[in-house]
MIROFI-126768 format. One record per residue (C-alpha): x, y, z; residue number from 1. Coordinates in Angstrom, 3 decimals, decimal comma. Last residue first. Example, Ala and Ser with C-alpha at 12.3 -4.5 7.8 and 13.67 -1.06 7.14 Angstrom:
<vexdrens>
<east:13,670	north:-1,060	up:7,140	seq:2> .
<east:12,300	north:-4,500	up:7,800	seq:1> .
</vexdrens>
This chain:
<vexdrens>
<east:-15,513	north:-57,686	up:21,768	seq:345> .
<east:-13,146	north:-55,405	up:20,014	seq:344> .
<east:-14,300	north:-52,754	up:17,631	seq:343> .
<east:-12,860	north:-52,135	up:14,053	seq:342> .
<east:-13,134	north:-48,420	up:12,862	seq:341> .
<east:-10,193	north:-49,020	up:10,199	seq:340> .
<east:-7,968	north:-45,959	up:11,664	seq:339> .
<east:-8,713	north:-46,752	up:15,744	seq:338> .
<east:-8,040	north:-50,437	up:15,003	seq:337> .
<east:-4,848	north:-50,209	up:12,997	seq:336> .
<east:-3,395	north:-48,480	up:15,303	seq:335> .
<east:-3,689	north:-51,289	up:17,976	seq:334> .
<east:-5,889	north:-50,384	up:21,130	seq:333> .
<east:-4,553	north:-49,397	up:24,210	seq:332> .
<east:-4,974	north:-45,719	up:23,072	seq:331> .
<east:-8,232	north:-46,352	up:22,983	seq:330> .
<east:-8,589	north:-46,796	up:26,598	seq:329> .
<east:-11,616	north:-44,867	up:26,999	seq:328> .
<east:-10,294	north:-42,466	up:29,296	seq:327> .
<east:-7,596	north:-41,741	up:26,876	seq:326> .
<east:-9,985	north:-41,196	up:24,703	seq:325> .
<east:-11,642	north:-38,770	up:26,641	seq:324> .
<east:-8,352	north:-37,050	up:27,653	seq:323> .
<east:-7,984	north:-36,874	up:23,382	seq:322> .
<east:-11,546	north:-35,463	up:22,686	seq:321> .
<east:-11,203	north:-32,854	up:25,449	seq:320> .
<east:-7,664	north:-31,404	up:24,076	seq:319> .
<east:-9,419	north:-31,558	up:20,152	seq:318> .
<east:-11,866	north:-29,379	up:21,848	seq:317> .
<east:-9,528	north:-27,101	up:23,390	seq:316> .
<east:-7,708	north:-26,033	up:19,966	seq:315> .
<east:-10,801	north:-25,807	up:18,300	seq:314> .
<east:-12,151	north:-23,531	up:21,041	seq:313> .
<east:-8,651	north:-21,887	up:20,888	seq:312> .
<east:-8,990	north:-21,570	up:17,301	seq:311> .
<east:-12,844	north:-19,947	up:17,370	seq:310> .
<east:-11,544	north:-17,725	up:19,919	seq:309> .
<east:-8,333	north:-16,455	up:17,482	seq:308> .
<east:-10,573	north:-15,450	up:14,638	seq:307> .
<east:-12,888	north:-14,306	up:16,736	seq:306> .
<east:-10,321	north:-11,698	up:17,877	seq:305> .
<east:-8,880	north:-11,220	up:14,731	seq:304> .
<east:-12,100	north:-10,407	up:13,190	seq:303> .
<east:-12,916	north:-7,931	up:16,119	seq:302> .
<east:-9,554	north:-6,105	up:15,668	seq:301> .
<east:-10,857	north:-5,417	up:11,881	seq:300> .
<east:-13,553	north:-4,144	up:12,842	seq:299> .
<east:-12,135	north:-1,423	up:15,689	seq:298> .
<east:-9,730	north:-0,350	up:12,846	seq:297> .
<east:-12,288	north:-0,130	up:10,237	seq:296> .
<east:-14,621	north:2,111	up:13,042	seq:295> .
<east:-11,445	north:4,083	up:13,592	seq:294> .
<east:-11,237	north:4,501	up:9,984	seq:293> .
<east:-14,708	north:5,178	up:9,077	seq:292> .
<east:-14,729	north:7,874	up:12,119	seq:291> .
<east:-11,592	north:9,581	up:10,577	seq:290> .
<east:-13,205	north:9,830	up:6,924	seq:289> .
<east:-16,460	north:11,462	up:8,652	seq:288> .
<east:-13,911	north:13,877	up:10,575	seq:287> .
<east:-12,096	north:14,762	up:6,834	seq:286> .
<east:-15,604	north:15,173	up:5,568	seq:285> .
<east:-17,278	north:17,508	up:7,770	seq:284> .
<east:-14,152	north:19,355	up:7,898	seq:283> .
<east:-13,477	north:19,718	up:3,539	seq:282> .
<east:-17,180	north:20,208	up:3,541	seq:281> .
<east:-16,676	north:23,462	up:6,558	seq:280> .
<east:-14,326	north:24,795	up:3,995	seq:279> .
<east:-10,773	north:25,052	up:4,173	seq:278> .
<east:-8,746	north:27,244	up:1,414	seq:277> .
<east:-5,058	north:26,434	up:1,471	seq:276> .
<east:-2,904	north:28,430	up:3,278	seq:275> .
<east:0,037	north:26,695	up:2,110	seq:274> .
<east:1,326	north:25,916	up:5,609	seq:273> .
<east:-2,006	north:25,558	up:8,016	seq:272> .
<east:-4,652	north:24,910	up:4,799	seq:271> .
<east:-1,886	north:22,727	up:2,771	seq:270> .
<east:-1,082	north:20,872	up:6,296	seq:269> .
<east:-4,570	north:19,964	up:7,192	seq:268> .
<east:-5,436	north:18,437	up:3,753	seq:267> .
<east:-2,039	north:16,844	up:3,052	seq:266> .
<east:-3,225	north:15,259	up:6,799	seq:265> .
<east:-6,658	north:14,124	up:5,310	seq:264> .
<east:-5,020	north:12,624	up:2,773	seq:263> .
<east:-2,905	north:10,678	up:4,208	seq:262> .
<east:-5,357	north:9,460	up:6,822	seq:261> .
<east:-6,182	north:7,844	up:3,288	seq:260> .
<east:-3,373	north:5,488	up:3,940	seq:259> .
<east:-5,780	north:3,649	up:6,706	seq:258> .
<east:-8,000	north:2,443	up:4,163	seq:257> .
<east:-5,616	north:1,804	up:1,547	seq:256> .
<east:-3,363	north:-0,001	up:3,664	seq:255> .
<east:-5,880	north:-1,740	up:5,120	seq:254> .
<east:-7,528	north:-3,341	up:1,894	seq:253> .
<east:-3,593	north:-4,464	up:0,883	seq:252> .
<east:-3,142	north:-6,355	up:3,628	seq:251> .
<east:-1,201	north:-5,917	up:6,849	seq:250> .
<east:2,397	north:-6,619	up:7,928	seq:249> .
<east:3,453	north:-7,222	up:4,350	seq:248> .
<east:1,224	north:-4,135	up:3,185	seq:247> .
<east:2,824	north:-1,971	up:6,005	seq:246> .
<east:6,261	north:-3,192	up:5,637	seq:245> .
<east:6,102	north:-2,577	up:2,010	seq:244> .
<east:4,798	north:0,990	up:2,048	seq:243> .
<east:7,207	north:1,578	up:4,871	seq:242> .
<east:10,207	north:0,773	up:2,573	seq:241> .
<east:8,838	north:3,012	up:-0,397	seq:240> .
<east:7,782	north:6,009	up:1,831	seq:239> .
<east:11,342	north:5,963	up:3,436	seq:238> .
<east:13,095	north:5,606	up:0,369	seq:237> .
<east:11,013	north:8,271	up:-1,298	seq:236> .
<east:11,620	north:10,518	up:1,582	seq:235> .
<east:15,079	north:10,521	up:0,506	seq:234> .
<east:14,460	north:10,714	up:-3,125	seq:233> .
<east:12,364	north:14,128	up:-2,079	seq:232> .
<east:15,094	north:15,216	up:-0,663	seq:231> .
<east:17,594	north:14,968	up:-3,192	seq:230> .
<east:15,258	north:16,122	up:-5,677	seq:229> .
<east:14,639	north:19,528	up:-3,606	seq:228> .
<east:18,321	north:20,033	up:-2,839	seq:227> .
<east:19,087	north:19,742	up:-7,028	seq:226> .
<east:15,827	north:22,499	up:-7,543	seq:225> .
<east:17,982	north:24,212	up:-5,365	seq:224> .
<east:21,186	north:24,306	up:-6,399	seq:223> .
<east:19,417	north:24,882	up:-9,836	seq:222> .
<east:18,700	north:23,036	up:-12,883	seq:221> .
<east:17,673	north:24,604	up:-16,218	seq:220> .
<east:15,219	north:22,460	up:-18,073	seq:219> .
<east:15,930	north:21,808	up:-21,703	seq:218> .
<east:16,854	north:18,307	up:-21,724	seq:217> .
<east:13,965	north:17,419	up:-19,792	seq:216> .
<east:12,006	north:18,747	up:-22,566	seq:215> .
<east:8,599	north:19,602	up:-21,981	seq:214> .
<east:5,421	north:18,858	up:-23,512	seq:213> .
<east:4,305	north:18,413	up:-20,447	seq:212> .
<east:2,456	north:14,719	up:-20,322	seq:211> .
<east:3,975	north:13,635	up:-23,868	seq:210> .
<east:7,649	north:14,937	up:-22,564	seq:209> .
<east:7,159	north:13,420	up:-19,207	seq:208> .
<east:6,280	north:9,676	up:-21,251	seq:207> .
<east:9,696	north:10,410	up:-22,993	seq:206> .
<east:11,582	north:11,676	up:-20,136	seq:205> .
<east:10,308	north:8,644	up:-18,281	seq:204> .
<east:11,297	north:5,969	up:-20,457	seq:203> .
<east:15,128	north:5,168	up:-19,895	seq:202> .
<east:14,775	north:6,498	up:-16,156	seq:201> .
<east:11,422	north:4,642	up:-15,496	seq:200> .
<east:12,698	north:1,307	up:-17,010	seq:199> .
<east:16,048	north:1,329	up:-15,199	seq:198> .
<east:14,582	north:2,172	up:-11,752	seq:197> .
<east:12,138	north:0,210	up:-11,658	seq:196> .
<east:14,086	north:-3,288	up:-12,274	seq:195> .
<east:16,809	north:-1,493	up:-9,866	seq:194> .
<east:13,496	north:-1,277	up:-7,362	seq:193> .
<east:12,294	north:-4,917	up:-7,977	seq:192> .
<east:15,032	north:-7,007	up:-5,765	seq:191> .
<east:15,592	north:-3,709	up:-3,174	seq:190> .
<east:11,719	north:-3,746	up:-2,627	seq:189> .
<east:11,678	north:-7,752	up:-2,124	seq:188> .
<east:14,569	north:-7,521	up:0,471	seq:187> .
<east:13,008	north:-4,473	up:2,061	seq:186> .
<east:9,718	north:-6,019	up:2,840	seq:185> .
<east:11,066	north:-9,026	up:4,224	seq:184> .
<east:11,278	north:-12,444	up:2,077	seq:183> .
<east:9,267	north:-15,880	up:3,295	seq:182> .
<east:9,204	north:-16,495	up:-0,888	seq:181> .
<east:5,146	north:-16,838	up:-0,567	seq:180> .
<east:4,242	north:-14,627	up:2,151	seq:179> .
<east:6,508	north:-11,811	up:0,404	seq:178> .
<east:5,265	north:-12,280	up:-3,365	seq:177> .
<east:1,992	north:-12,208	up:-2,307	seq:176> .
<east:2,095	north:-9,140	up:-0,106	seq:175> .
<east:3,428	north:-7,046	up:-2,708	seq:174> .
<east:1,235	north:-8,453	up:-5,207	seq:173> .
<east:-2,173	north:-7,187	up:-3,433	seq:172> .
<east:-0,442	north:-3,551	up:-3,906	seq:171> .
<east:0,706	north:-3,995	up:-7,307	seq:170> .
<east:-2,605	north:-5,809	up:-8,154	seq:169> .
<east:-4,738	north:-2,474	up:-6,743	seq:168> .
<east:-1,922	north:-0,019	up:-8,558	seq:167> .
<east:-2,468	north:-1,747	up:-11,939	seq:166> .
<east:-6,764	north:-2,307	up:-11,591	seq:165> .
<east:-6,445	north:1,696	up:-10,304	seq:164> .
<east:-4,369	north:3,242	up:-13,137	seq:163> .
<east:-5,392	north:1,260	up:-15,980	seq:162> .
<east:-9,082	north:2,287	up:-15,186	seq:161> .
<east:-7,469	north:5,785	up:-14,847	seq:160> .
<east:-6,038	north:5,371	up:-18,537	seq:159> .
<east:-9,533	north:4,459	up:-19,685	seq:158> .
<east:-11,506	north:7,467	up:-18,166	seq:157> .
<east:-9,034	north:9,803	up:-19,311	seq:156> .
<east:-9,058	north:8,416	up:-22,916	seq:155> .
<east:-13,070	north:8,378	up:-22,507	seq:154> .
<east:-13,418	north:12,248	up:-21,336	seq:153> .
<east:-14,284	north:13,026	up:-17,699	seq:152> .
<east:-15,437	north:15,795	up:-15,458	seq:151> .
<east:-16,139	north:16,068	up:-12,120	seq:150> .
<east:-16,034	north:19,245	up:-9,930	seq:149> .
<east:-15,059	north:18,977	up:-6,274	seq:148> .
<east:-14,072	north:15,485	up:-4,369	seq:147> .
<east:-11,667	north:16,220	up:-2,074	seq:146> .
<east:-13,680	north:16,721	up:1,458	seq:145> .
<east:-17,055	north:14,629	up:0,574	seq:144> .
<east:-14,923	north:11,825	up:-1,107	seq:143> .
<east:-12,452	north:11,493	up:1,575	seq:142> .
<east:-15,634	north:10,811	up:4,065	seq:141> .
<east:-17,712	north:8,512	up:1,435	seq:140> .
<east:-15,072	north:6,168	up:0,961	seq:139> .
<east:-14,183	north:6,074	up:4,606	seq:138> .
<east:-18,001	north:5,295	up:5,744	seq:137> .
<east:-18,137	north:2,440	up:2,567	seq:136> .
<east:-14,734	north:1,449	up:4,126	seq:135> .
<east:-15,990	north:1,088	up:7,714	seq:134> .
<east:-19,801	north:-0,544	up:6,393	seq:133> .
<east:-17,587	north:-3,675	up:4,544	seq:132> .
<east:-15,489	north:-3,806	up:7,570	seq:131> .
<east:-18,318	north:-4,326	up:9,885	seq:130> .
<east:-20,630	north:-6,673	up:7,885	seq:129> .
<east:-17,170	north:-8,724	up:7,657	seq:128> .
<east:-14,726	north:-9,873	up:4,764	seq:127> .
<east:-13,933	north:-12,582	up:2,788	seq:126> .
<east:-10,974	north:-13,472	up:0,609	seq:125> .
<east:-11,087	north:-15,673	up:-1,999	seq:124> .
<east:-7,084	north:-15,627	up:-2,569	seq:123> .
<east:-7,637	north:-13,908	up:-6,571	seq:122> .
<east:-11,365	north:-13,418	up:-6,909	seq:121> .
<east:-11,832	north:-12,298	up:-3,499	seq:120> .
<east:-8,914	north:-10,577	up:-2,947	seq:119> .
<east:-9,242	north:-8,872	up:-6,670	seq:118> .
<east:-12,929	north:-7,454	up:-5,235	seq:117> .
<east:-11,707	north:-6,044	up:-2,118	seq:116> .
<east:-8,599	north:-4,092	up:-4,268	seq:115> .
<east:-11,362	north:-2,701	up:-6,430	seq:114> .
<east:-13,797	north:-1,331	up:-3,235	seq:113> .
<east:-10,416	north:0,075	up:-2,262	seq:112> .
<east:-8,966	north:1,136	up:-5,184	seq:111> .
<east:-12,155	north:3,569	up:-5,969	seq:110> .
<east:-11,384	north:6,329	up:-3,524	seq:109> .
<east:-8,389	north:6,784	up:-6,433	seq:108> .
<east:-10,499	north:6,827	up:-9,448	seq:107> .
<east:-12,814	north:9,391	up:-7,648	seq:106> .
<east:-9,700	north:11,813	up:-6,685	seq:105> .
<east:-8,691	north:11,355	up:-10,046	seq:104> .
<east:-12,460	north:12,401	up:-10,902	seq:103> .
<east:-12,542	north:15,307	up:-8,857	seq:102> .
<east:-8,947	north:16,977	up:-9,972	seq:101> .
<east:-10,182	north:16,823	up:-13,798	seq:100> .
<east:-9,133	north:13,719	up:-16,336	seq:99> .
<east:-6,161	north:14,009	up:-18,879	seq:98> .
<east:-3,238	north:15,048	up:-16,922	seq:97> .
<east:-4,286	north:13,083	up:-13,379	seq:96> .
<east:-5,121	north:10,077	up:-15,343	seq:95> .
<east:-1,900	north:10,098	up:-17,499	seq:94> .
<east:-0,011	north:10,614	up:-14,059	seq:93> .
<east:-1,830	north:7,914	up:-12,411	seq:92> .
<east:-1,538	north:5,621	up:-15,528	seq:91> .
<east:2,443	north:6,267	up:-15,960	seq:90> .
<east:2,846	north:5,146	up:-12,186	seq:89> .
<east:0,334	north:2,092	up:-12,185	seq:88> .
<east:1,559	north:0,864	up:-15,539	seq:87> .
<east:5,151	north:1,092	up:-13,401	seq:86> .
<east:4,484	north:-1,213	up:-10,861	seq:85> .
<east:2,376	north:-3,753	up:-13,050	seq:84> .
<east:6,065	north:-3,854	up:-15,480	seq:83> .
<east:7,846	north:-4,132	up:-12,478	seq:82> .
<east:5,624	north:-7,055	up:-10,740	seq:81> .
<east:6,163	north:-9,078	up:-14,014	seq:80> .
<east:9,985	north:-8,416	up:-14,040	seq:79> .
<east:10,271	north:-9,529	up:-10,720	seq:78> .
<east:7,954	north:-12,772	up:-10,978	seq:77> .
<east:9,978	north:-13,691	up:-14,213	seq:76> .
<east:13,407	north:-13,054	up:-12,192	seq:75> .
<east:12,043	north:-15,853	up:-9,623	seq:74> .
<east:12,873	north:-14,764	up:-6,085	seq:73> .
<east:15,738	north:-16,038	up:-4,194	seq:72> .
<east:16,545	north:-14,363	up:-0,791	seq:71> .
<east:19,330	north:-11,993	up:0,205	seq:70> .
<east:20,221	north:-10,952	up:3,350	seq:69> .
<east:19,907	north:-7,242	up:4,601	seq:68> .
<east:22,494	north:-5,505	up:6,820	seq:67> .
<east:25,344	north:-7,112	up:5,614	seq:66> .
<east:27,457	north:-4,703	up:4,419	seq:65> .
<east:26,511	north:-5,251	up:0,807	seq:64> .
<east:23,031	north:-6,214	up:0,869	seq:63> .
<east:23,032	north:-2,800	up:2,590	seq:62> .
<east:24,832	north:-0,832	up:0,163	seq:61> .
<east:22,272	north:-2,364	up:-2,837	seq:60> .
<east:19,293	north:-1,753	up:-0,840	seq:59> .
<east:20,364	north:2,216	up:-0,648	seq:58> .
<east:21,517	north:2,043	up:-4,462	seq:57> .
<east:17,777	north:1,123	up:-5,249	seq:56> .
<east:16,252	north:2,830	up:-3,441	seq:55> .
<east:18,278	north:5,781	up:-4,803	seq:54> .
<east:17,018	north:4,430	up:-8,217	seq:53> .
<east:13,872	north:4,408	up:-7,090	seq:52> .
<east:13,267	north:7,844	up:-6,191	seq:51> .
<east:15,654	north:8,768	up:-9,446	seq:50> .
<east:12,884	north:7,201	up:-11,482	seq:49> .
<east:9,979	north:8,730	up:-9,566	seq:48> .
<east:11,415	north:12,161	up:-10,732	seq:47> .
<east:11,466	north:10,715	up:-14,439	seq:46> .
<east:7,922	north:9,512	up:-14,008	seq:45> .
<east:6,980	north:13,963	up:-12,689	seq:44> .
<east:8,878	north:15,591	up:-14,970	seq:43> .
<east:7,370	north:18,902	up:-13,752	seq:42> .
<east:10,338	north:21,056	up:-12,372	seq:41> .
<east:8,985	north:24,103	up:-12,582	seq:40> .
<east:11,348	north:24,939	up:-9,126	seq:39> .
<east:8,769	north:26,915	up:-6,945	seq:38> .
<east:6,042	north:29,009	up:-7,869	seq:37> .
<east:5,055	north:26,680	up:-10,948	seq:36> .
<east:4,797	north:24,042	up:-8,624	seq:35> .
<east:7,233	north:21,015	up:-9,704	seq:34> .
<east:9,652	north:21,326	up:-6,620	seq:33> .
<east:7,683	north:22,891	up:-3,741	seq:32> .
<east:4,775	north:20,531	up:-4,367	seq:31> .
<east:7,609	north:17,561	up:-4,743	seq:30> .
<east:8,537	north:18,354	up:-0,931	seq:29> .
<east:4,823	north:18,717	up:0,460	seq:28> .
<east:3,862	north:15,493	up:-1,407	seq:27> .
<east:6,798	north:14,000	up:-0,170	seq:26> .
<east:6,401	north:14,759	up:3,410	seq:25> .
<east:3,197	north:13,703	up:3,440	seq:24> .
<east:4,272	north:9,946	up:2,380	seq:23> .
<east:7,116	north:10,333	up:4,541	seq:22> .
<east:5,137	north:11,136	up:7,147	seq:21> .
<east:2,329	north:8,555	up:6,401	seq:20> .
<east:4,259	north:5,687	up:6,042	seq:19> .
<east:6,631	north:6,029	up:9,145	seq:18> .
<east:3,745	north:6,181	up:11,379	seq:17> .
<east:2,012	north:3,775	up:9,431	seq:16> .
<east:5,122	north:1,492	up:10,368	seq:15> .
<east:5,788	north:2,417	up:13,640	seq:14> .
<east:2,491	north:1,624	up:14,482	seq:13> .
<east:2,922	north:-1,787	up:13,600	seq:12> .
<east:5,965	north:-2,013	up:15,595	seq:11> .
<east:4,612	north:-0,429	up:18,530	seq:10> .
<east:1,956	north:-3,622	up:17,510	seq:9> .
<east:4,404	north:-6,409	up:17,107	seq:8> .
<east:6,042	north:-4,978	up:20,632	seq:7> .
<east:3,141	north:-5,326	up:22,335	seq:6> .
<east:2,256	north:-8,773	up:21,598	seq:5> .
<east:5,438	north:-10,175	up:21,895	seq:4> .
<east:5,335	north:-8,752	up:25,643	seq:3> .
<east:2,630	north:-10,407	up:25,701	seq:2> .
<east:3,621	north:-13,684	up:24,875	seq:1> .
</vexdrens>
C-alpha cells in the first residue's frame, strides 16, 4: 500500500515535471522561430496544426505496434471536444493580437477563478477556505510580475472571453471524457488530435493570414526555420501528452494553478538566456505566486486527508454496528425481519 503510494506520487511528479519542461521548452523554441530576430515565422494556428498532426502520427504508430490500446469513444463527443479545442486556440491568438500584453495576461489569470465556477455548475464541485485563499494568493502573485499596461477594445475583450470559457471547458472536458470512457490520457489525445489536426491545417493559414496579414504561401523556409518546427512539434507531443496525464491525474483547477510555475520559469529563463529585464515586481511577484502554490499544494493534501479520515471513520463505524449486531443475535433473525422492522417476543 505504500509502496503504491509512493510510486502514484513519483508518478505525479513526473508528470508536472514533464509538463512544465516541455511547456517551457516550447515557448523558448517557438520564440526563436516566430521572433522577428529569428526565423519570422509567425503562423502561429498553422504551427499548432503540424504540433498536432505529429501527435497525431505518434498515437497512430503506437496504436499500431501495440503500445496503446484502443477504447470506444462516441465520434459526436470527439468532434464536440475538437471544435471547444480549437475556439480556445484561434481565441488566444485573436486575444493576444487584438488586446495589449497586460490584459491577455489578465484573461489568462482569469481561467482559474472561471474553471472553479464551471466545476460547480457543471459536477457541483466544492472547494475549501484553504484552496479558495491559495489561488486568490497565486492569482495575485502572476499578476503582480506579468501584468504591465492594460488596455482593451470590445472585439478584444470578446474574443478573450471566447478564449478563457473555451480553454476552461477544454480543460474540465479532458478529465470528463477520461473518467467516464475509463480511457488513458494518451488514448483520448491520439482519438481527438487527427480531429485537430485536420481542422487547424485546412483553416489555419487562413485565420494566420487575418492575424498577420501574411501569406504562408509566401514565406521562405529555411534548414533552419524546418529544425525549429521539428522541434517545437516534438515538444508539442510531450506538452500535449503530459497536459492530459496531469488533468486526468488531477483536475482542471490544479493544473492551472500549478501550470503557472510555468510562468514564473519563462520568467527566469528570458531574464538568464534572453536577458530579459527583471525588476524587483517581477521577484516580489514570482515568490508571492510560489507561496500561493505551495500553500494550494499543502490545501489540497489536507482535503484528501479528511477526505480519507472521514471514510475510515465511516468505514469503522459500519465495522462496530455489524459486531454489535452480531452480539445481538440479529443475524439469527429471518431477513425479512431485520428489513420490515418486525420484533420477536
Amino acid at each position: 500500500m505504500e509502496g503504491d503510494k509512493k510510486s502514484s506520487s513519483v508518478s505525479d511528479v513526473g508528470a508536472w515535471a514533464m509538463n512544465i519542461i516541455s511547456s517551457v521548452g516550447i515557448i523558448m523554441a517557438n520564440k526563436q522561430l516566430m521572433s522577428a530576430n529569428g526565423y519570422a515565422f509567425t503562423f502561429a494556428t498553422t504551427l499548432t496544426g503540424f504540433h498536432f498532426a505529429v501527435t497525431a502520427l505518434v498515437g497512430l504508430v503506437s496504436n499500431a505496434t501495440g503500445y496503446s490500446s484502443s477504447k470506444h469513444v462516441p465520434l459526436w463527443e470527439l468532434f464536440w471536444f475538437s471544435i471547444v479545442a480549437n475556439m480556445s486556440i484561434t481565441g488566444m491568438n485573436l486575444s493576444l493580437m487584438l488586446n495589449s500584453v497586460g490584459f491577455y495576461q489578465i484573461s489568462k489569470l482569469s481561467m482559474i477563478p472561471v474553471v472553479c465556477v464551471m466545476e460547480w455548475i457543471l459536477h457541483n464541485k466544492h472547494y475549501s477556505r484553504e484552496v479558495k485563499i491559495a489561488v486568490v494568493v497565486v492569482v495575485i502573485g502572476v499578476g503582480v510580475c506579468t501584468v504591465t499596461d492594460v488596455k482593451v477594445n470590445l472585439k478584444g475583450f470578446l474574443c478573450a472571453c471566447i478564449a478563457v470559457l473555451s480553454t476552461s471547458l477544454q480543460q474540465i472536458t479532458i478529465g470528463s471524457l477520461q473518467k467516464k470512457y475509463s480511457i488513458g490520457s494518451f488514448e483520448l489525445l491520439s482519438k481527438t488530435a487527427p480531429i485537430q489536426a485536420l481542422s487547424l491545417l485546412v483553416l489555419g493559414p487562413f485565420i494566420d493570414y487575418y492575424l498577420s496579414d501574411k501569406s504562408l504561401l509566401n514565406y521562405k523556409m529555411s534548414s533552419g526555420a524546418i529544425l525549429f518546427i521539428l522541434l517545437s512539434c516534438a515538444l508539442a507531443v510531450f506538452c500535449n501528452v503530459s497536459q492530459y496525464l496531469c488533468i486526468g491525474r488531477f483536475s482542471a483547477v490544479s493544473f492551472q494553478v500549478l501550470g503557472h510555475m510555468k510562468t514564473v520559469c519563462v520568467l527566469t529563463l528570458g531574464w538568464l538566456i534572453f536577458d530579459s529585464e527583471l525588476t524587483l515586481k517581477n521577484i516580489s511577484g514570482m515568490i508571492l505566486a510560489v507561496v500561493g502554490m505551495v500553500i494550494y499544494s499543502w490545501a489540497v493534501e489536507v482535503e484528501k486527508q479528511s477526505s480519507m479520515k472521514a471514510y475510515i471513520n465511516v468505514k469503522n463505524s459500519l465495522t462496530e454496528e455489524e459486531i454489535r449486531l452480531l452480539k445481538g443475535g440479529v443475524e439469527s433473525n429471518p431477513v425479512k425481519d431485520i428489513e420490515l422492522g418486525e420484533t420477536k417476543g
